[in-house]
N, C-alpha and C positions, 0 to 999 in steps of 0.2 A: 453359601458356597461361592469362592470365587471363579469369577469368569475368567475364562482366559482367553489370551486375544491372540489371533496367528496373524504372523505377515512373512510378506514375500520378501525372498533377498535377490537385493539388484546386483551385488558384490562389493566391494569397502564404499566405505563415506567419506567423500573427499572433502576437506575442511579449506581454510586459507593454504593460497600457494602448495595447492596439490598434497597437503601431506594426510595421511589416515588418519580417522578418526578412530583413537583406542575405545572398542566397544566397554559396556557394561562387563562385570561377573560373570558365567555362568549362572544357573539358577542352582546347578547341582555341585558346585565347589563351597567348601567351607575356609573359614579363615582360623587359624590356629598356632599361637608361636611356636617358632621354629626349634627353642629348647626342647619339645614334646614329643617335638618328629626325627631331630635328631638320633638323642642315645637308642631309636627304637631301628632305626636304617642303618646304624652301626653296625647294633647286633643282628641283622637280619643281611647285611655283607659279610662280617665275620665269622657267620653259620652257614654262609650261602643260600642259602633260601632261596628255592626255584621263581618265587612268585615275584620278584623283584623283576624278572626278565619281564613281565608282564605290563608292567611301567616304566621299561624303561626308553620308550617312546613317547613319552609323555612329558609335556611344556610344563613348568614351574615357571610362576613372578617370583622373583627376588629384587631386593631395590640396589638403584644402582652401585650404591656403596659396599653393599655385599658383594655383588660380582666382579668389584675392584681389589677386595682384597682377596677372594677368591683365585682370579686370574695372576696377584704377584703370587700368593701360594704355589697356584701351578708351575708360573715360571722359576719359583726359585728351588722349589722342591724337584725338579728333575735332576737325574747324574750327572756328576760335570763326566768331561771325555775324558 
């Protein structure tokens, strides 16, 4: 059986020149491509699906490049005036 070991949290870990240290994983997140989870949050905005609200407070990692062309997405897909 394994042991599991508790500790106390002081608040972030400050590495060089003050900046956070990004912790570990969760123990309870899985890793999964994102092809998988896509066409499934499509259809579950395009039927509306209550349980969506349920998440959607909720952080996602994306790597930086993703949320580069993400953000010109957003800016270019809005209506002109």
């Amino acid at each position: 059986m394994a042991l599991r070991n508790l500790r106390i949290y002081n608040g972030p870990d400050h590495g060089a020149a003050g900046l956070t240290v990004v912790s570990a994983p969760r123990a309870n997140t899985v890793r999964i491509p994102l092809g998988e989870v896509l066409p499934l949050l499509a259809d579950a905005v395009a039927s509306s699906r209550t349980w969506l609200t349920d998440f959607a407070d909720d952080e996602i990692e994306i790597s930086s490049d993703l949320n580069d062309v993400l953000q010109a997405y957003r800016h270019f897909r809005r209506p002109s005036a």
